[in-house]
mmCIF file of the N, C-alpha and C atoms, coordinates in Angstrom:
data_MODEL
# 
_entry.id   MODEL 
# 
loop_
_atom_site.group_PDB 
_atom_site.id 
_atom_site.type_symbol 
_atom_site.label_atom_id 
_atom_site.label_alt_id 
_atom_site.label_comp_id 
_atom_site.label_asym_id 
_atom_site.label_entity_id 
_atom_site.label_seq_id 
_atom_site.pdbx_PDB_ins_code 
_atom_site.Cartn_x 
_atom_site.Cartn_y 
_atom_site.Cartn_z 
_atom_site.occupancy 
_atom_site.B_iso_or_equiv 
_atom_site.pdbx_formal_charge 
_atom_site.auth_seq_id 
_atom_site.auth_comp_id 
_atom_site.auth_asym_id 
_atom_site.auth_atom_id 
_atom_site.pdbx_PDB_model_num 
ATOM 1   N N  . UNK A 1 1  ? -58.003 257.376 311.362 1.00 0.00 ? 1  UNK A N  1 
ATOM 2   C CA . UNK A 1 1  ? -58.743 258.112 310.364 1.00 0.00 ? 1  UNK A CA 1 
ATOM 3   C C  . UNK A 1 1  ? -57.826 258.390 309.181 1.00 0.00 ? 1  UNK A C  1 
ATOM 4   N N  . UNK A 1 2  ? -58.201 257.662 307.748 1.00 0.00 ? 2  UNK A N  1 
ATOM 5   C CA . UNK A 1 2  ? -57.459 258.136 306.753 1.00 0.00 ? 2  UNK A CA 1 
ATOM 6   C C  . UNK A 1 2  ? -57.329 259.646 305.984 1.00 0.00 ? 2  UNK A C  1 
ATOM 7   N N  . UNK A 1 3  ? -56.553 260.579 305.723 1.00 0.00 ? 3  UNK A N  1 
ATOM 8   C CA . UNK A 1 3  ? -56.668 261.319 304.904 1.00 0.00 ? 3  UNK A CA 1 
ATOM 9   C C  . UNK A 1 3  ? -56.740 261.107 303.462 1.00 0.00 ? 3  UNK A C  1 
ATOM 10  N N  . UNK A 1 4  ? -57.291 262.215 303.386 1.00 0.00 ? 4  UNK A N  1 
ATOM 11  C CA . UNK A 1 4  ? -57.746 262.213 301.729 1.00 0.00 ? 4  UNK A CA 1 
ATOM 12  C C  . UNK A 1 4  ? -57.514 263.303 301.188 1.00 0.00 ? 4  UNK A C  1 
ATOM 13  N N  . UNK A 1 5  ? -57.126 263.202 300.000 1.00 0.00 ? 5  UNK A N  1 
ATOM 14  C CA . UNK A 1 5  ? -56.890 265.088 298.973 1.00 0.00 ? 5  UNK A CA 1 
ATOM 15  C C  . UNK A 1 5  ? -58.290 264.847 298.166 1.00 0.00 ? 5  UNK A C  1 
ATOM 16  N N  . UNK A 1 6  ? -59.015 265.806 298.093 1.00 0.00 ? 6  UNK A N  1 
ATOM 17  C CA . UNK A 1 6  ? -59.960 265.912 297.376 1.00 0.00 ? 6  UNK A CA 1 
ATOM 18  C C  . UNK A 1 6  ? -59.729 266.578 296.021 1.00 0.00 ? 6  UNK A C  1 
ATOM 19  N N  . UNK A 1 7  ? -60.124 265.940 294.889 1.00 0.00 ? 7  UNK A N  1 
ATOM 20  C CA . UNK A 1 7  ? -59.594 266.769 293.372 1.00 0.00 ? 7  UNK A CA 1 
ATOM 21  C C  . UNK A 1 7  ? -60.282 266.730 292.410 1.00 0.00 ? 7  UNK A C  1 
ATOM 22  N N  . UNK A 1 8  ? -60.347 266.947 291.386 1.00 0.00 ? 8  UNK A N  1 
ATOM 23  C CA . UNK A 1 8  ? -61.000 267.137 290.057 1.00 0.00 ? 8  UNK A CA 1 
ATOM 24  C C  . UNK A 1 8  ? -62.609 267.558 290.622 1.00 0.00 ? 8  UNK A C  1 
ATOM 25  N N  . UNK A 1 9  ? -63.759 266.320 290.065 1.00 0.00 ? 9  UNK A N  1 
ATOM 26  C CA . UNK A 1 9  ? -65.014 266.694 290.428 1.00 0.00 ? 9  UNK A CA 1 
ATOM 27  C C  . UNK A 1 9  ? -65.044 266.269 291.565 1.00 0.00 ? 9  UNK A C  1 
ATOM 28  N N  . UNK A 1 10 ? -64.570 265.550 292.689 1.00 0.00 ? 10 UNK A N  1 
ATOM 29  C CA . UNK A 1 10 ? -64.387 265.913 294.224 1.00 0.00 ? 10 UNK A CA 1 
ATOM 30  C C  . UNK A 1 10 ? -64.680 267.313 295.038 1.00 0.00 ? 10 UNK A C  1 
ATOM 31  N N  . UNK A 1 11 ? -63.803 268.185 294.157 1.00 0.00 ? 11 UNK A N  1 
ATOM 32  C CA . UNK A 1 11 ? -63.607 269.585 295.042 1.00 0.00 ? 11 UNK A CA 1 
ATOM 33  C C  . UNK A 1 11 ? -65.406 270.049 294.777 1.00 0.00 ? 11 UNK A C  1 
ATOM 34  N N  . UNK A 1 12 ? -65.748 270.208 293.340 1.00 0.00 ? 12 UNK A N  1 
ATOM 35  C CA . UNK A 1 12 ? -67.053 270.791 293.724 1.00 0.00 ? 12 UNK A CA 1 
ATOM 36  C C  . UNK A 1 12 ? -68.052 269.880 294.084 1.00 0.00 ? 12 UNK A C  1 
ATOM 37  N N  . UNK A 1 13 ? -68.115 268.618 294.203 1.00 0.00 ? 13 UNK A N  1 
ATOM 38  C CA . UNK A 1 13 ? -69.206 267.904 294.945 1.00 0.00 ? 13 UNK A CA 1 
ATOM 39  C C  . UNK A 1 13 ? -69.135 268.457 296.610 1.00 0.00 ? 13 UNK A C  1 
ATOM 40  N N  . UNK A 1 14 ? -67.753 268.630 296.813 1.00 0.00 ? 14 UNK A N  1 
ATOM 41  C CA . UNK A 1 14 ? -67.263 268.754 298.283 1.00 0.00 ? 14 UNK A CA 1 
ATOM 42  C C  . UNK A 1 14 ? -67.984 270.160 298.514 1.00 0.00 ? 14 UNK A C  1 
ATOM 43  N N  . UNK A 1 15 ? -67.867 271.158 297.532 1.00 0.00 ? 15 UNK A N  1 
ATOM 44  C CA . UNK A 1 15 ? -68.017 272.534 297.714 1.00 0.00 ? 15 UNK A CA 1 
ATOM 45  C C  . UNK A 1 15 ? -69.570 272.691 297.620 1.00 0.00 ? 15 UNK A C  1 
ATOM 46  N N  . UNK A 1 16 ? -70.344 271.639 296.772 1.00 0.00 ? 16 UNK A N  1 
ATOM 47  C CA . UNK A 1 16 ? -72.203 271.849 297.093 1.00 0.00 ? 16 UNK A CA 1 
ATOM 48  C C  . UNK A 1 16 ? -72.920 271.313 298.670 1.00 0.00 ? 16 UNK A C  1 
ATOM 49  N N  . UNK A 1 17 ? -71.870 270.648 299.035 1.00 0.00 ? 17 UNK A N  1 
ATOM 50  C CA . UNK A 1 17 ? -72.205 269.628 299.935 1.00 0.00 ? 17 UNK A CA 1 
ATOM 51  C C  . UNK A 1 17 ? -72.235 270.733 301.475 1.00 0.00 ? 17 UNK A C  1 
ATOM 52  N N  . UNK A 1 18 ? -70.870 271.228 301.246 1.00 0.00 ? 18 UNK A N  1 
ATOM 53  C CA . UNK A 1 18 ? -70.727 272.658 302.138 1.00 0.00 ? 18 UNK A CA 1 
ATOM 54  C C  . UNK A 1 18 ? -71.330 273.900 302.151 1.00 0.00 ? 18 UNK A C  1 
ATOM 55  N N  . UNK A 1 19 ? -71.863 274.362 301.109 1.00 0.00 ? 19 UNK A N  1 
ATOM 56  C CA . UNK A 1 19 ? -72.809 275.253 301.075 1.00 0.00 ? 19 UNK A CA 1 
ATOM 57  C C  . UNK A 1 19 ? -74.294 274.771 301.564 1.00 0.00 ? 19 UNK A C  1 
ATOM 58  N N  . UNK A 1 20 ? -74.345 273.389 300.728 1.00 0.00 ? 20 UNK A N  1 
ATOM 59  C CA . UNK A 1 20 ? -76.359 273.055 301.391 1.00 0.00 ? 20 UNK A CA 1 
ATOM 60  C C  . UNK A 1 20 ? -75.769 273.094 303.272 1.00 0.00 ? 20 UNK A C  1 
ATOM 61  N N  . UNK A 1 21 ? -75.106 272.875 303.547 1.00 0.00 ? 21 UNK A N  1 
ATOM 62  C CA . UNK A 1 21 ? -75.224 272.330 305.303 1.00 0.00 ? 21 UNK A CA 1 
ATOM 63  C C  . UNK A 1 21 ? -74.747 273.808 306.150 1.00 0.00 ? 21 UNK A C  1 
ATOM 64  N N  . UNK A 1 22 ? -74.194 274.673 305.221 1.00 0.00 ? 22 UNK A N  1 
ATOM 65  C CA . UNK A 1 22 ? -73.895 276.021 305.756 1.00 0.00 ? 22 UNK A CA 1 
ATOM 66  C C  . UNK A 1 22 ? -75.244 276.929 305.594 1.00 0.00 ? 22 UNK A C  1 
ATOM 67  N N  . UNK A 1 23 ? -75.886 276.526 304.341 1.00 0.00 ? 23 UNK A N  1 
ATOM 68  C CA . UNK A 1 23 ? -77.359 277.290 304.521 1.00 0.00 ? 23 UNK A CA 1 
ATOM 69  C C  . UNK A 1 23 ? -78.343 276.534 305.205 1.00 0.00 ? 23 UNK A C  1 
ATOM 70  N N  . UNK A 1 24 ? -78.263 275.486 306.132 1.00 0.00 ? 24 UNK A N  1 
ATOM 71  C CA . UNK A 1 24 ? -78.906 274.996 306.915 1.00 0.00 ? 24 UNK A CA 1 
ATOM 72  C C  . UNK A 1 24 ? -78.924 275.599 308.180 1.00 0.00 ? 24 UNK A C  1 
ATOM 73  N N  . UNK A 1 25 ? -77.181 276.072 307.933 1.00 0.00 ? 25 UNK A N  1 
ATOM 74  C CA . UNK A 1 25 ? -77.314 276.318 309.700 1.00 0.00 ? 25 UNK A CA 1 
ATOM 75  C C  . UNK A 1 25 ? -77.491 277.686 309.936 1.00 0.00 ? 25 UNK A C  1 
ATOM 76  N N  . UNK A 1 26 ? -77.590 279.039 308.735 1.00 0.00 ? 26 UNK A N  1 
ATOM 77  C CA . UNK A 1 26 ? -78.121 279.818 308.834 1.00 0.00 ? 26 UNK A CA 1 
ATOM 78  C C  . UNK A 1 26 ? -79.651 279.782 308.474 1.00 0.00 ? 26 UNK A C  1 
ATOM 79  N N  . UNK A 1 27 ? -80.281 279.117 308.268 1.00 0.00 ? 27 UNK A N  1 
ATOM 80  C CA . UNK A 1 27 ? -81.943 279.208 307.920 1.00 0.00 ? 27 UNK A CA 1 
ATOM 81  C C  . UNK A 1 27 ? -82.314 278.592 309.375 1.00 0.00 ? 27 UNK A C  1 
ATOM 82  N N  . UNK A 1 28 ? -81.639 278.466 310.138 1.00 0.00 ? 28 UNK A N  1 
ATOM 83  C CA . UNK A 1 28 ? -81.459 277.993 311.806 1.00 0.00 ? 28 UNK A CA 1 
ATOM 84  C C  . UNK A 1 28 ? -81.058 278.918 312.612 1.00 0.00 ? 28 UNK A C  1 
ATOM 85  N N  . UNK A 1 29 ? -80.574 279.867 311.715 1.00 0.00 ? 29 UNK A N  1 
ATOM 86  C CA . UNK A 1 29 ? -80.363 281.220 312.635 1.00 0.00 ? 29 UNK A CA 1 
ATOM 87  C C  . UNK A 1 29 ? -78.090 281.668 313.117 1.00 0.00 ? 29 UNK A C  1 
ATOM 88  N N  . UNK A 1 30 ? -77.907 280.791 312.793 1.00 0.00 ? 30 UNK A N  1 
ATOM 89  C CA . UNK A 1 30 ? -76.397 281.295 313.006 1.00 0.00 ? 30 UNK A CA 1 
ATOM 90  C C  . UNK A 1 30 ? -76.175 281.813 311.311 1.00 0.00 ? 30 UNK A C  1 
ATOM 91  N N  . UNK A 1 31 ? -75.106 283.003 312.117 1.00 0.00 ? 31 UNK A N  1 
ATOM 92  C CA . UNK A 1 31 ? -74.839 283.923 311.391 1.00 0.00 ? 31 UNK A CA 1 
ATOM 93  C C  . UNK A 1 31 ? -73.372 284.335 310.959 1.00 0.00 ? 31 UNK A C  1 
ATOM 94  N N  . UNK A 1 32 ? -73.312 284.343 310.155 1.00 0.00 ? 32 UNK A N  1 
ATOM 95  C CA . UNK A 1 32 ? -71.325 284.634 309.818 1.00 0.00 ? 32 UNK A CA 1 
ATOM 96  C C  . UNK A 1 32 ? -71.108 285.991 309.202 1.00 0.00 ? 32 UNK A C  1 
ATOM 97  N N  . UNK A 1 33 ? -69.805 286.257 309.300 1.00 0.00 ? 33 UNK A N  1 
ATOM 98  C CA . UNK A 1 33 ? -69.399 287.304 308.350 1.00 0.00 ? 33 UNK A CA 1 
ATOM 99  C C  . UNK A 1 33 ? -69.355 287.590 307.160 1.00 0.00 ? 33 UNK A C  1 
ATOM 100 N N  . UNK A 1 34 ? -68.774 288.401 307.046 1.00 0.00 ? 34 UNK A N  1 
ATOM 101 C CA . UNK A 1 34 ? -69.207 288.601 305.147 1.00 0.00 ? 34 UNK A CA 1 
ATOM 102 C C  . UNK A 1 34 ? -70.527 288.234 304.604 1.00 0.00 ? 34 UNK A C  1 
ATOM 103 N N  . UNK A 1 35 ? -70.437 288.182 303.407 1.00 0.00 ? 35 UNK A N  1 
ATOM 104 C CA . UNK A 1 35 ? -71.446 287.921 302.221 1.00 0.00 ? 35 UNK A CA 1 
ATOM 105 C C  . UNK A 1 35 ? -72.243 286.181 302.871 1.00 0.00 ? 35 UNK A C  1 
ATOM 106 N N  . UNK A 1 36 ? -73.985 286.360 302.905 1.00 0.00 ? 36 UNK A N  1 
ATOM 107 C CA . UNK A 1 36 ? -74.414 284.981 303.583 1.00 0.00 ? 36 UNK A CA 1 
ATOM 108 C C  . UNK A 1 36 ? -74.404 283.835 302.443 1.00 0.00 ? 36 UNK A C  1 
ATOM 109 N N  . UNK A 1 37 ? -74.337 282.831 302.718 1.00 0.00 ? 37 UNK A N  1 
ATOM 110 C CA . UNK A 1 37 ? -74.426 281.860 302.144 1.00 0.00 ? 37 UNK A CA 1 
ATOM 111 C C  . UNK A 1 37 ? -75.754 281.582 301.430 1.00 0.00 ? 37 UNK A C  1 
ATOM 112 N N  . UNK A 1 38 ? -76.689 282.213 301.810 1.00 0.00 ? 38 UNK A N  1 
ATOM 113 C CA . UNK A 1 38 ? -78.132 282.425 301.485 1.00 0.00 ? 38 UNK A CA 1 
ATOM 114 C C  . UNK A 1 38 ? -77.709 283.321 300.050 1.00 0.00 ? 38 UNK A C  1 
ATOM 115 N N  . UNK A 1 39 ? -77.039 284.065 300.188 1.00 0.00 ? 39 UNK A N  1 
ATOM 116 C CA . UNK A 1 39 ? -76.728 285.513 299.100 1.00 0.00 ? 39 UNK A CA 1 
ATOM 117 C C  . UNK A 1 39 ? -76.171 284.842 297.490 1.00 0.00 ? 39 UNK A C  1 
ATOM 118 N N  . UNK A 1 40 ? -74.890 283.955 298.277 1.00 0.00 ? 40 UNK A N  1 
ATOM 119 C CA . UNK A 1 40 ? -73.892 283.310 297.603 1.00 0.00 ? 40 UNK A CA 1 
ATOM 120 C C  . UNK A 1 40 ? -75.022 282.218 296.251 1.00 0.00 ? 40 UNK A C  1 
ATOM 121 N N  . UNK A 1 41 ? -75.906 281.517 297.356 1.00 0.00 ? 41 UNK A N  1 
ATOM 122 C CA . UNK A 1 41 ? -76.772 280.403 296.850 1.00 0.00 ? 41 UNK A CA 1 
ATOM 123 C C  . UNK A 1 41 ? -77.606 281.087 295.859 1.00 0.00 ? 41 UNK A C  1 
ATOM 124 N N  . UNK A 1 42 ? -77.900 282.299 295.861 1.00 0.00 ? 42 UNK A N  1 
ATOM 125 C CA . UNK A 1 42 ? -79.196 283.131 295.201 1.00 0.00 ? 42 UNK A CA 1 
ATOM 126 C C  . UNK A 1 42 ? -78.283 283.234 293.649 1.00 0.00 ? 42 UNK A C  1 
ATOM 127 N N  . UNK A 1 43 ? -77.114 283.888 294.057 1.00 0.00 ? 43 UNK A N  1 
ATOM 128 C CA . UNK A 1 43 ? -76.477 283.966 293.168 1.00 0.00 ? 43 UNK A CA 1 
ATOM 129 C C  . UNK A 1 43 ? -75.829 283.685 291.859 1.00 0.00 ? 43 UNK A C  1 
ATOM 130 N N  . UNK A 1 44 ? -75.058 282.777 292.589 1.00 0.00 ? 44 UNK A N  1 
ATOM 131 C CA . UNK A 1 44 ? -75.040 281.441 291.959 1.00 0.00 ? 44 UNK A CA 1 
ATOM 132 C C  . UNK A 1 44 ? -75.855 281.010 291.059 1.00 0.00 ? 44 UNK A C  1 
ATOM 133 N N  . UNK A 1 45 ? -76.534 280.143 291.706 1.00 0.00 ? 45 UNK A N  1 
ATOM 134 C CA . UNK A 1 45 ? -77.974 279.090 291.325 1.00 0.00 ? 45 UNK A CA 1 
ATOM 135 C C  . UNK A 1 45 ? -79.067 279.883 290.872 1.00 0.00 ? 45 UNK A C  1 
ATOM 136 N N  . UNK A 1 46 ? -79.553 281.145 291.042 1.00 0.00 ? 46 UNK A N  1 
ATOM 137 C CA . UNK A 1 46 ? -80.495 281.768 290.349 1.00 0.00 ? 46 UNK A CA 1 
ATOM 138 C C  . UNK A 1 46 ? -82.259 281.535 291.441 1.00 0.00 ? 46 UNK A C  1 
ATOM 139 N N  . UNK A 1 47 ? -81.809 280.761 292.388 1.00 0.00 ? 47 UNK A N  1 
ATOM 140 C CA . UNK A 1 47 ? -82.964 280.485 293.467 1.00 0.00 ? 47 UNK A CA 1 
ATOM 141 C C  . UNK A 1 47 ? -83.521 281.737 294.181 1.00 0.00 ? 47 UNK A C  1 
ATOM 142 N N  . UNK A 1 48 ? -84.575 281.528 293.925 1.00 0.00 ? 48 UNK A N  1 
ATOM 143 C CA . UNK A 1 48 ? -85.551 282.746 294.387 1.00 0.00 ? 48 UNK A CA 1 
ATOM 144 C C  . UNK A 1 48 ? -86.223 282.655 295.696 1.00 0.00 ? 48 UNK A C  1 
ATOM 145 N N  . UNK A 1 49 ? -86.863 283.714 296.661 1.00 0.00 ? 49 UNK A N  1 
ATOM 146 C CA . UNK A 1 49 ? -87.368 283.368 298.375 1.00 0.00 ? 49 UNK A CA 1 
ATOM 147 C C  . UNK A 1 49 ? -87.172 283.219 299.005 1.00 0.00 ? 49 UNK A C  1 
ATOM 148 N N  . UNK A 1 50 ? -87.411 282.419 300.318 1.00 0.00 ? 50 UNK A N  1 
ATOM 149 C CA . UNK A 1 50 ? -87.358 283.159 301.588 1.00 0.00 ? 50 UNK A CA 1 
ATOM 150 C C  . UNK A 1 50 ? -85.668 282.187 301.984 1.00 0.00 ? 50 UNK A C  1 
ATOM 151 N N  . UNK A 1 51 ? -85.204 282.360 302.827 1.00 0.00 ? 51 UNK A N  1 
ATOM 152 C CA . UNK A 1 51 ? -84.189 281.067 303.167 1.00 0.00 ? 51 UNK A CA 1 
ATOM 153 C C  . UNK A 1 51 ? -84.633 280.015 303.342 1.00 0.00 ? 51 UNK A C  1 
ATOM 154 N N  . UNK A 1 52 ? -85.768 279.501 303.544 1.00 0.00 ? 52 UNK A N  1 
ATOM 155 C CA . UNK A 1 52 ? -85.686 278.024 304.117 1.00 0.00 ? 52 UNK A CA 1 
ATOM 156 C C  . UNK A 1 52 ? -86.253 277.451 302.680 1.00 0.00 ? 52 UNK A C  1 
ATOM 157 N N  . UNK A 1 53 ? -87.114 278.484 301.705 1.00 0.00 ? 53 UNK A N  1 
ATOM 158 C CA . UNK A 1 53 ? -87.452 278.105 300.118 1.00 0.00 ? 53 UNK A CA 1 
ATOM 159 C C  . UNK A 1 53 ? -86.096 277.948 299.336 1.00 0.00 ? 53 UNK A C  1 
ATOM 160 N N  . UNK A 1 54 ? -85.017 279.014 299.306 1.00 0.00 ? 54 UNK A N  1 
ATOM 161 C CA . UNK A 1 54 ? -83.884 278.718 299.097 1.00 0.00 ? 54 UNK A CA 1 
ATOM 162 C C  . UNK A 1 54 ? -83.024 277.607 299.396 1.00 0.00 ? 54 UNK A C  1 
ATOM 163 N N  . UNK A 1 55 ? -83.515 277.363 300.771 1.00 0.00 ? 55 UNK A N  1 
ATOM 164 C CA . UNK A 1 55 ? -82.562 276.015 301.465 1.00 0.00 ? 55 UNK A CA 1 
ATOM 165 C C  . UNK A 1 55 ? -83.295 274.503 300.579 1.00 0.00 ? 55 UNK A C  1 
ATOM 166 N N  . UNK A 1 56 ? -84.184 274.747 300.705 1.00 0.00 ? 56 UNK A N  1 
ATOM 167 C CA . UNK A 1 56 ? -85.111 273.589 300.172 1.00 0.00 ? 56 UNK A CA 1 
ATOM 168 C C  . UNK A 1 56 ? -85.136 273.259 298.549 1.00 0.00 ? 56 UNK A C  1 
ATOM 169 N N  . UNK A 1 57 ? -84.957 274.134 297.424 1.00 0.00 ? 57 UNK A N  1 
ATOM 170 C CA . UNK A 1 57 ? -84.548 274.009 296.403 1.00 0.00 ? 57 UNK A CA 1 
ATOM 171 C C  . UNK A 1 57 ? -83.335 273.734 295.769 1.00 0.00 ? 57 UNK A C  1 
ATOM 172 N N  . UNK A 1 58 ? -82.370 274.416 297.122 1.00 0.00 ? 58 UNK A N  1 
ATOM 173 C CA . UNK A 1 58 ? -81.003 273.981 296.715 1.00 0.00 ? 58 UNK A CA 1 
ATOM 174 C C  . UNK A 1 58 ? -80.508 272.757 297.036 1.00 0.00 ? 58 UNK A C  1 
ATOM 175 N N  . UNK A 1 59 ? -81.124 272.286 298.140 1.00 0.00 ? 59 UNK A N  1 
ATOM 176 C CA . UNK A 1 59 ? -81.080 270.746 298.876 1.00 0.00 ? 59 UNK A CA 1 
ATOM 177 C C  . UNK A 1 59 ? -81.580 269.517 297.974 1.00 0.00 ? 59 UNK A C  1 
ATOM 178 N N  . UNK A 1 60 ? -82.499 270.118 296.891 1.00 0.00 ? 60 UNK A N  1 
ATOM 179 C CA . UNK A 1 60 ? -82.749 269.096 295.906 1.00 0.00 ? 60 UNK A CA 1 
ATOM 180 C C  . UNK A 1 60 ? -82.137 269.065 294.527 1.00 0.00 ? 60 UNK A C  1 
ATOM 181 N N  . UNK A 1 61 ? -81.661 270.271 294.986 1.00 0.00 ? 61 UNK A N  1 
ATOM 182 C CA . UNK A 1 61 ? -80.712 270.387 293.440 1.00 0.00 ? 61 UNK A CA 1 
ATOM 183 C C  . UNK A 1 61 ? -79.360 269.609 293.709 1.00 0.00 ? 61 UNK A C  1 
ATOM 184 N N  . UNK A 1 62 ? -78.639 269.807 295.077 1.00 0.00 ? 62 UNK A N  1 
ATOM 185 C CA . UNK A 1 62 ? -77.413 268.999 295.362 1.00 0.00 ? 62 UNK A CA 1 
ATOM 186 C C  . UNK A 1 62 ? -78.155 267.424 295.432 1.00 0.00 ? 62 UNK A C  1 
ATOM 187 N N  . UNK A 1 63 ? -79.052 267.057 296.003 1.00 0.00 ? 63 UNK A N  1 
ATOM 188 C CA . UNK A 1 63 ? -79.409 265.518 296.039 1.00 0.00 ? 63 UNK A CA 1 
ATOM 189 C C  . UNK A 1 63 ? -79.531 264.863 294.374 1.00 0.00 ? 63 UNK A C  1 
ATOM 190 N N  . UNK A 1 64 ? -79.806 266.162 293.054 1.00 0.00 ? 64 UNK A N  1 
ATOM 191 C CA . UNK A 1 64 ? -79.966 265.686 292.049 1.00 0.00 ? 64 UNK A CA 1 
ATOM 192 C C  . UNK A 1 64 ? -78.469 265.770 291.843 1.00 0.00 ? 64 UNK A C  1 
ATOM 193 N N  . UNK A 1 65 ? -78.028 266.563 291.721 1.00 0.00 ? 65 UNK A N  1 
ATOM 194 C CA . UNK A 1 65 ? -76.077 266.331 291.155 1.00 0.00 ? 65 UNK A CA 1 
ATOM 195 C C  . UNK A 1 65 ? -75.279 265.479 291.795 1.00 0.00 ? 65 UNK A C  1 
ATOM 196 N N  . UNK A 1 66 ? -75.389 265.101 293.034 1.00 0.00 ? 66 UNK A N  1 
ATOM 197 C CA . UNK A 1 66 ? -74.583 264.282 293.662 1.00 0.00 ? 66 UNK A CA 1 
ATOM 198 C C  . UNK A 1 66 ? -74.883 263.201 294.180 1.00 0.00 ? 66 UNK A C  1 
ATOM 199 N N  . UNK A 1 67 ? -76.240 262.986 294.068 1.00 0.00 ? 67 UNK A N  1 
ATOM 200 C CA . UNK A 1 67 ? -77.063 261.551 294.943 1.00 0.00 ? 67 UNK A CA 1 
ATOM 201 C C  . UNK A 1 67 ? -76.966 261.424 296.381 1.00 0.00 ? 67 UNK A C  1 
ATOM 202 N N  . UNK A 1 68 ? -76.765 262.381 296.887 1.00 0.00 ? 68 UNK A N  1 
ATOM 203 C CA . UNK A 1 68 ? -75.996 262.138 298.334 1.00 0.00 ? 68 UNK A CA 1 
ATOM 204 C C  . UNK A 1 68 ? -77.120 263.432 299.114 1.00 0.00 ? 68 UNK A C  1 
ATOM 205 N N  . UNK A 1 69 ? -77.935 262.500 299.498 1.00 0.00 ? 69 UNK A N  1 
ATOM 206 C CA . UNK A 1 69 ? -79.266 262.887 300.606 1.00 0.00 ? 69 UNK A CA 1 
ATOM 207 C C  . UNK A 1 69 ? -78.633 263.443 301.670 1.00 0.00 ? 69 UNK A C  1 
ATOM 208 N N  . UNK A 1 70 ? -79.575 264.424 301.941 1.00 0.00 ? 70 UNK A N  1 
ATOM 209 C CA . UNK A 1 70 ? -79.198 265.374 303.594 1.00 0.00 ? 70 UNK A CA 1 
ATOM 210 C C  . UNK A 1 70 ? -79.592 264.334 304.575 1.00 0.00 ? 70 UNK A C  1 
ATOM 211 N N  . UNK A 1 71 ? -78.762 264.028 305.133 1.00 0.00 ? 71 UNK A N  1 
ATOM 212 C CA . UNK A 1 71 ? -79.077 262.971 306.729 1.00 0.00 ? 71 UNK A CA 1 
ATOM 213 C C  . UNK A 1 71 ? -79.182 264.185 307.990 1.00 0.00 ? 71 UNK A C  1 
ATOM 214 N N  . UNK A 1 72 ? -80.367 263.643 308.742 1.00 0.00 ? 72 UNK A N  1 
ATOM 215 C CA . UNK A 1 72 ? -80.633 264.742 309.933 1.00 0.00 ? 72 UNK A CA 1 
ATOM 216 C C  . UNK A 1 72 ? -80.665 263.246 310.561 1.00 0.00 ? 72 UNK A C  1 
ATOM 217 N N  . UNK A 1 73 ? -80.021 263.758 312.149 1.00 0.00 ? 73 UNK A N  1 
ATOM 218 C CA . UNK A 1 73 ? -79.826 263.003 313.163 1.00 0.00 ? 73 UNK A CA 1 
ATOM 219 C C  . UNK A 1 73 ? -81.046 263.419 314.332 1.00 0.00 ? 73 UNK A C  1 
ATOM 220 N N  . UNK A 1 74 ? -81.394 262.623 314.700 1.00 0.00 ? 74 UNK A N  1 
ATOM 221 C CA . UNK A 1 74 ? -82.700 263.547 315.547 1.00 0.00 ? 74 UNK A CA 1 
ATOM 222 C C  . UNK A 1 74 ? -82.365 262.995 316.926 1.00 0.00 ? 74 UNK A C  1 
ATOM 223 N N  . UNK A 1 75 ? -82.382 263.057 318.353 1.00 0.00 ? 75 UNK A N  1 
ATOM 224 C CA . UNK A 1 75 ? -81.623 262.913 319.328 1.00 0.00 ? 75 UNK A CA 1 
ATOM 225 C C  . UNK A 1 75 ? -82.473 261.886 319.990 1.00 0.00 ? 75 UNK A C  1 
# 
């Protein structure tokens, strides 16, 4: 497995990419400390409603900035 440094517009493609899949897994119900990622996203981005309306607007806003579609694996 190669490493990689992530830099310039890397870091925040890297950093939308981590927030849509962290508010996935709380609109799924796990829960972290501090301030939610749901909170962070509202913030931020100005997205309004419930979490999974939040999850769902922000999921198309990262697919518009980065081209890079949410892949779900289904078992």
């Amino acid at each position: 497995m190669a490493n990689e440094i992530i830099s310039g517009d890397g870091v925040e493609i890297y950093r939308l990419l981590t927030l849509r899949k962290a508010l996935k897994l709380e609109v799924a119900g796990l829960q972290r400390r501090g301030r939610s990622v749901y909170a962070i996203v509202k913030a931020e981005f100005g997205f309004r409603g419930s979490k999974r309306r939040v999850y769902e607007q922000f999921s198309a806003h990262v697919t518009r900035v980065t081209g890079i579609h949410e892949v779900t694996v289904k078992p």
